[in-house]
C-alpha atoms as one frame of an Amber mdcrd trajectory, in Angstrom:
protein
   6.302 -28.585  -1.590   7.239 -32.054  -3.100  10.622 -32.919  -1.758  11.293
 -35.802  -3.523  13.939 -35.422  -6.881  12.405 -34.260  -9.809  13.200 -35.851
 -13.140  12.931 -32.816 -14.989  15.081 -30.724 -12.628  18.321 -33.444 -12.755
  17.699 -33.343 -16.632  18.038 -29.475 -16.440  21.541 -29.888 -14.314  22.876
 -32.426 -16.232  21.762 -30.883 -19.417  24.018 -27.234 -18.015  26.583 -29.551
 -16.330  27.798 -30.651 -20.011  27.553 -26.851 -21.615  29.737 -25.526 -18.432
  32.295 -28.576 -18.681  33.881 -27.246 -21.655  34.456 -24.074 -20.229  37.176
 -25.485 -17.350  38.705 -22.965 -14.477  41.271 -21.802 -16.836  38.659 -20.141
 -19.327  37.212 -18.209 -16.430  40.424 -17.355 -15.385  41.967 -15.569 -18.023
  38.504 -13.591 -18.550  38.862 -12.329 -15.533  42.389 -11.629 -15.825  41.669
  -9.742 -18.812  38.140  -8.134 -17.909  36.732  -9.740 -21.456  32.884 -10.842
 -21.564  32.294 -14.777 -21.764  30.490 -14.420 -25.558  31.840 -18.396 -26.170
  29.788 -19.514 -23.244  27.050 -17.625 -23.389  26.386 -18.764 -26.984  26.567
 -21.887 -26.099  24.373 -21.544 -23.104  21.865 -19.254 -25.632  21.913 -22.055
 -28.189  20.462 -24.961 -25.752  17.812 -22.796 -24.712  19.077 -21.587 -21.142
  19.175 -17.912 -21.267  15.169 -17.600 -22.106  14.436 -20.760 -19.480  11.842
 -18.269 -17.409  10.733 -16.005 -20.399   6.857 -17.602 -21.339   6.900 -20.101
 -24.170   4.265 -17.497 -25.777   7.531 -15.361 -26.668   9.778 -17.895 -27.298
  11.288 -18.949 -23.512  11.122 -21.987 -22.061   8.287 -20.882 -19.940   9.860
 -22.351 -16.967   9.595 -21.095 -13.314  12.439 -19.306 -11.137  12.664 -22.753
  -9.572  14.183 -24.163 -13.002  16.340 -21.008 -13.330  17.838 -21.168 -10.034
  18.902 -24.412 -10.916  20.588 -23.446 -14.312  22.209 -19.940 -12.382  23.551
 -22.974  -9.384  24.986 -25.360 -11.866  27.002 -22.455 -13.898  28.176 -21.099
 -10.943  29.279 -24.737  -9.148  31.292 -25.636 -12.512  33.770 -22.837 -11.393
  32.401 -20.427 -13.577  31.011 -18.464 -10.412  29.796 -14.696 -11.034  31.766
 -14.591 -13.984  29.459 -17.104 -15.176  25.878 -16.098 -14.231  25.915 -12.803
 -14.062  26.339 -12.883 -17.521  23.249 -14.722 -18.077  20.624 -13.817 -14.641
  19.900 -10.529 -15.975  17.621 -11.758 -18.554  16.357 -14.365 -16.239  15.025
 -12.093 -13.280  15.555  -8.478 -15.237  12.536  -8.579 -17.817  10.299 -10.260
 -15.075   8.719  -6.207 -14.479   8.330  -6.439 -18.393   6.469  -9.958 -18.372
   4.067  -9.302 -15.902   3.390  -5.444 -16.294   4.410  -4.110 -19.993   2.227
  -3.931 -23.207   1.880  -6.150 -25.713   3.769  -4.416 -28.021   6.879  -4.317
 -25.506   6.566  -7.810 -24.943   6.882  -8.760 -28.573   9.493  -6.169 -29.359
  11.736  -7.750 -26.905  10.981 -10.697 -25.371  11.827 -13.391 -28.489  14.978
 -11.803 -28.950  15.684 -11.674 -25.258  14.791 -15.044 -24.915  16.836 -16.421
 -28.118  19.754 -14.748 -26.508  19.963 -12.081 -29.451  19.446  -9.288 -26.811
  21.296  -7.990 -23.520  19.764  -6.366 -20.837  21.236  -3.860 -18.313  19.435
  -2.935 -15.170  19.614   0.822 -14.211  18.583   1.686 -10.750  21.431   2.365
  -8.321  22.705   6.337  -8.193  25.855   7.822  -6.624  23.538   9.601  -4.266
  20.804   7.140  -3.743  22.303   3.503  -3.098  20.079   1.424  -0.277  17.294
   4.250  -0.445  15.868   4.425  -3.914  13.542   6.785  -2.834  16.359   9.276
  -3.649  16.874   8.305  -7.319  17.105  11.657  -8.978  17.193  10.822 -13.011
  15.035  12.330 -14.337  12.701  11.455 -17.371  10.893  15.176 -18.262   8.046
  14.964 -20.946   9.053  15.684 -24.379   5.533  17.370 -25.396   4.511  13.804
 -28.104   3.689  11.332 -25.300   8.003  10.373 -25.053  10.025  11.072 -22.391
  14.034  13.206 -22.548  16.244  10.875 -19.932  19.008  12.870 -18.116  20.891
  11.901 -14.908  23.538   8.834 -13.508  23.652   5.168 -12.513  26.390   3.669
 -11.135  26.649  -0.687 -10.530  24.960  -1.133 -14.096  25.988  -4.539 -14.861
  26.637  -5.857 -18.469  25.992  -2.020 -19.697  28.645  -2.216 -22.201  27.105
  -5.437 -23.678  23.511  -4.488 -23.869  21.271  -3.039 -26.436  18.483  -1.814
 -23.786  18.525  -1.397 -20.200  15.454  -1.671 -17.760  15.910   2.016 -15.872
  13.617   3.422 -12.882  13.953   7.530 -13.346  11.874  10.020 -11.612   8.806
  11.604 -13.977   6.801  13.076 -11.328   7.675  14.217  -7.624  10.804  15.352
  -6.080  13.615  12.274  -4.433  12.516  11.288  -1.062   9.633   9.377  -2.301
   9.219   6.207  -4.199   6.052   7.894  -6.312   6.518   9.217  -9.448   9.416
   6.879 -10.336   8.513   5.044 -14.001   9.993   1.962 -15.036  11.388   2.617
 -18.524  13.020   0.196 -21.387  15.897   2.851 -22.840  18.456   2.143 -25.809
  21.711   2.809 -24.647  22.177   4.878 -27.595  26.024   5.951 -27.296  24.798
   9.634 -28.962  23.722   9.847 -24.960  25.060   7.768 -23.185  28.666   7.651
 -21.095  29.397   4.044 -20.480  32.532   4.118 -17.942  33.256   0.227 -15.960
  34.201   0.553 -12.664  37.308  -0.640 -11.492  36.363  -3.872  -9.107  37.765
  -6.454  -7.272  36.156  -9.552  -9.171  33.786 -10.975 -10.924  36.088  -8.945
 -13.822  34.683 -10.838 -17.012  30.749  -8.644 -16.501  31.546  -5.372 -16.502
  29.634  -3.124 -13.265  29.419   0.347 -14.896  29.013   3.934 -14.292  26.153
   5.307 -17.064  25.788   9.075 -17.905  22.602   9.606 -19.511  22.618  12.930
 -21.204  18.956  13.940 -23.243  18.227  10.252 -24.281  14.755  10.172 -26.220
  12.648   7.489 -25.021   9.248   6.955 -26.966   5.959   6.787 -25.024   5.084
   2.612 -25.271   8.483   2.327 -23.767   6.953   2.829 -20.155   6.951  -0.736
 -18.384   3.539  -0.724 -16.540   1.929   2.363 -14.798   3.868   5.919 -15.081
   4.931   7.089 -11.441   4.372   2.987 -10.404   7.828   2.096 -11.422   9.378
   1.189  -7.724   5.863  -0.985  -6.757   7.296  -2.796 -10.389  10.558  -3.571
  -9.477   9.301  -4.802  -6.191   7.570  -7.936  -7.962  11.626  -8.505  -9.436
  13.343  -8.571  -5.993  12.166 -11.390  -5.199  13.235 -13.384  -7.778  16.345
 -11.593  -7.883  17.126 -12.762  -3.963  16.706 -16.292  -5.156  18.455 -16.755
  -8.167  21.546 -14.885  -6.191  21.041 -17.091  -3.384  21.480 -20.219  -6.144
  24.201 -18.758  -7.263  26.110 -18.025  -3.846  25.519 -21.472  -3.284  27.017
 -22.555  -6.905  30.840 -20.662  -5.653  30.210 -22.242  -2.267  29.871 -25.756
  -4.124  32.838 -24.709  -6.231  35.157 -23.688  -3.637  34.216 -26.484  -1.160
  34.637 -29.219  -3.870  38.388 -27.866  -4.560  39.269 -27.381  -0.885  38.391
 -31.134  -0.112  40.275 -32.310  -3.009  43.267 -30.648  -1.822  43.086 -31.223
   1.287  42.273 -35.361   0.351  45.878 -35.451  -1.548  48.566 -33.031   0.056
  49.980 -34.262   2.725  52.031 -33.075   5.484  53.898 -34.971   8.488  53.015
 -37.951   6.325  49.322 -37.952   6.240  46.266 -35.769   4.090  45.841 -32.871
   5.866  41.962 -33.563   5.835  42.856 -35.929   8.654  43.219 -33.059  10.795
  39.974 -32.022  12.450  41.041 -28.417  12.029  41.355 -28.653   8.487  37.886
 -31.673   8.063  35.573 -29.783  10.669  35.154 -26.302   9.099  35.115 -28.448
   5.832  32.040 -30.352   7.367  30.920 -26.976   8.472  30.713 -25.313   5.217
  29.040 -28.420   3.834  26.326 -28.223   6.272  25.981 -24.479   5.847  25.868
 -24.901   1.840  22.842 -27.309   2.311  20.970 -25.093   4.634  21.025 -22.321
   2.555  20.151 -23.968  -0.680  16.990 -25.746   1.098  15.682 -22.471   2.114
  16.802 -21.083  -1.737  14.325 -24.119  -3.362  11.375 -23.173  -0.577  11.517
 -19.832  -1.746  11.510 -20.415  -5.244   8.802 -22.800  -5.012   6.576 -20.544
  -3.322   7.259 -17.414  -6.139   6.388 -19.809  -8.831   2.908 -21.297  -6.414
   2.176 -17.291  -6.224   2.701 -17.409  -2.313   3.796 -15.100  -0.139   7.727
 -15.483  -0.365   9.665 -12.186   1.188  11.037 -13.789   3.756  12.103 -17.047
   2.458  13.428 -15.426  -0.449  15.575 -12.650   1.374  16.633 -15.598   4.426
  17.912 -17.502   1.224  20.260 -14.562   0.373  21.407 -14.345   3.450  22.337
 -17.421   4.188  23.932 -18.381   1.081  25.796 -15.213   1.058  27.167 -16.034
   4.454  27.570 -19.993   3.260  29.379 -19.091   0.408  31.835 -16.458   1.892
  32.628 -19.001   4.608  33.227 -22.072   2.116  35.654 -19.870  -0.173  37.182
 -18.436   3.087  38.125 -22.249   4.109  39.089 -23.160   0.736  41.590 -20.614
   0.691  42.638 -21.494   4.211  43.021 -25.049   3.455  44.866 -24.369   0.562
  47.595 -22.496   3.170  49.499 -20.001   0.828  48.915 -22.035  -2.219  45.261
 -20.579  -1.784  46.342 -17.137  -2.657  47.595 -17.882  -6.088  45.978 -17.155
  -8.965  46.399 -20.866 -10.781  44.162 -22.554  -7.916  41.549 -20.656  -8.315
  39.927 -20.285  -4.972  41.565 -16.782  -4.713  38.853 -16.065  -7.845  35.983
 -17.608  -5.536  37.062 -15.765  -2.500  36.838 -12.731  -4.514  33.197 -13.490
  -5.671  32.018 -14.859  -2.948  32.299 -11.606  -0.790  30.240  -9.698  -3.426
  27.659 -11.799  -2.305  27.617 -10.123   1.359  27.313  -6.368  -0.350  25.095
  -6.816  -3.450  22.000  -5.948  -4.627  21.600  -5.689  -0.826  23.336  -5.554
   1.845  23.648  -8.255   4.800  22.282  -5.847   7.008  19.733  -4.455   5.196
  18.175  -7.946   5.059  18.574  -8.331   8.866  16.506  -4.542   8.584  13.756
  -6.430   6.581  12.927  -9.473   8.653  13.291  -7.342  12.222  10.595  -5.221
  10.413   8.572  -7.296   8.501   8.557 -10.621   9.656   9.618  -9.966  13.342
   7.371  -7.022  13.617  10.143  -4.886  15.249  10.088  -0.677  14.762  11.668
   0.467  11.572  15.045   1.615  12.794  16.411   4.198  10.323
């Protein structure tokens, strides 16, 4: 791994530095506050290319690696934008991945231009009320229609961006009974609204991207819709995690960045007893701290996301990267709100909004301790302990 700058990676941050300036605090603000998609932003973001950065140049991406994405997902995220921001745009980065390297040609070229243009939005249908951490237990169901389709019936619940997409990549059981991960099929559905319930979830933040409930009642799906091997669908998604981990982890980071850069501004100008309050070592240290923190989790994020794009073994960088940006980026907002004193729970200096997001990082797609479950397993070699 070269660690020296690369040219091409400060052109790509300075390139989605100047798209995200003219979308200031207050934009991201008032989407939230009203729970209304970014579709400004992420036209402009679709226009210069940055939505299809990792789809291959053969469909019309950039052909980029996650490496390059990560950096795009870090940069929206730092500008203030935060989850409002990327989440509105990661979906197509890591969410097709199980399409690019496993579906059919003719899936590929039904979807991927448009995908990559930014024409088409993609949803990302695995979570169940009933089978959250342990997908093993998804019970949707996708029964044989008797002409090589499939009839879709069953619920997902966290289904990001479900009530702007067209399609959404869904694992549902075709073979088998829940309590095993074979016969689950990866399947590219319509959302046709003739079957399916779209109902958001009430949430804390990240308001702007909708997290939704979906209610799939008889949806037809044709045969060539299958994304790889029938019953194979969980070994799919596997090769998506990964990427997934990494791109969250550069994100995390990007609301860390965000929150740190307006808590030492503040705490550079206000003073109290006649002096900055960044004078005070309580206030500079955990400042420092966060810093540090930010750095350390962002060097483990570009290891990891150099190795996925070398094809090398990556788990465990990948999911450390989560981890620590997660816990980077809760601890950063955390101090910016501290530092901010009262001030930092109102809405019009923003690092309430950053707090918000930030602890999302800590639950989702995994949880904190669910990665600690990982590496005591599989890197540490411990016993499996549930």
């Amino acid at each position: 791994m070269d660690l020296r700058p690369d040219p091409d990676h400060e052109a790509i941050a300075e390139a989605v530095d100047a798209v995200c300036a003219r979308f200031d605090d207050a934009y991201w603000s008032d989407l939230d506050q009203r729970h209304e998609f970014p579709w400004d932003f992420y036209r402009a973001m679709a226009e210069g290319g940055w939505v299809g950065i990792c789809i291959p140049e053969a469909y019309g991406g950039g052909g980029q690696g996650i490496a390059e994405g990560a950096i795009v997902l870090n940069r929206v995220a730092a500008s203030g934008a935060c989850m409002n921001g990327s989440t509105a745009l990661h979906l197509t980065m890591f969410g097709l991945n199980p399409v690019v390297r496993f579906g059919s040609e003719r899936l590929k070229e039904a979807f991927l231009p448009r995908a990559a243009m930014g024409d088409l939005h993609v949803a990302f249908g695995v979570t169940e009320p009933d089978a959250g951490t342990d997908t093993s237990r998804i019970a949707t169901r996708a029964i044989d229609d008797g002409n090589g389709g499939f009839v879709v019936s069953g619920r997902k619940i966290w289904t990001s961006k479900a009530l702007e997409s067209e399609v959404c990549l869904l694992l549902a059981r075709t073979d088998g009974s829940p309590g095993t991960f074979d016969g689950l099929t990866l399947l590219l559905v319509d959302l046709d609204p003739a079957h399916c319930d779209i109902a958001p979830i009430p949430k804390v933040g990240r308001n702007a991207v909708a997290s939704c409930e979906v209610a799939y009642d008889d949806l037809p799906v044709e045969g060539w819709r299958v994304v790889g091997e029938r019953g194979q669908g969980f070994r799919h998604i596997l090769h998506g995690l990964n990427p997934e981990r990494i791109l969250l982890a550069a994100m995390a980071c990007g609301i860390g960045e965000a929150a740190l850069r307006r808590a030492v501004a503040y705490a550079g100008e206000r003073e109290v007893f006649g002096r900055p309050i960044g004078a005070n070592q309580a206030i500079a240290h955990p400042l420092a701290q966060a810093h540090m923190q930010l750095t350390a989790a962002k060097a483990v994020m570009r290891d990891a996301a150099w190795r996925y794009d070398h094809d090398l073994p990556c788990g465990e960088q990948a999911n450390t990267a989560k981890y620590l940006a997660a816990e980077a980026s809760w601890f950063a907002a955390d101090q910016a709100v501290q530092t901010h004193g009262g001030l930092g729970y109102a809405t019009e200096y923003h690092v309430e909004r950053y707090w918000r997001e930030a602890r999302l990082q800590r639950l989702a797609p995994v949880s904190q301790e669910m990665t600690c479950n990982f590496i005591a397993q599989n890197v540490l070699g411990l016993p499996r302990s549930y």
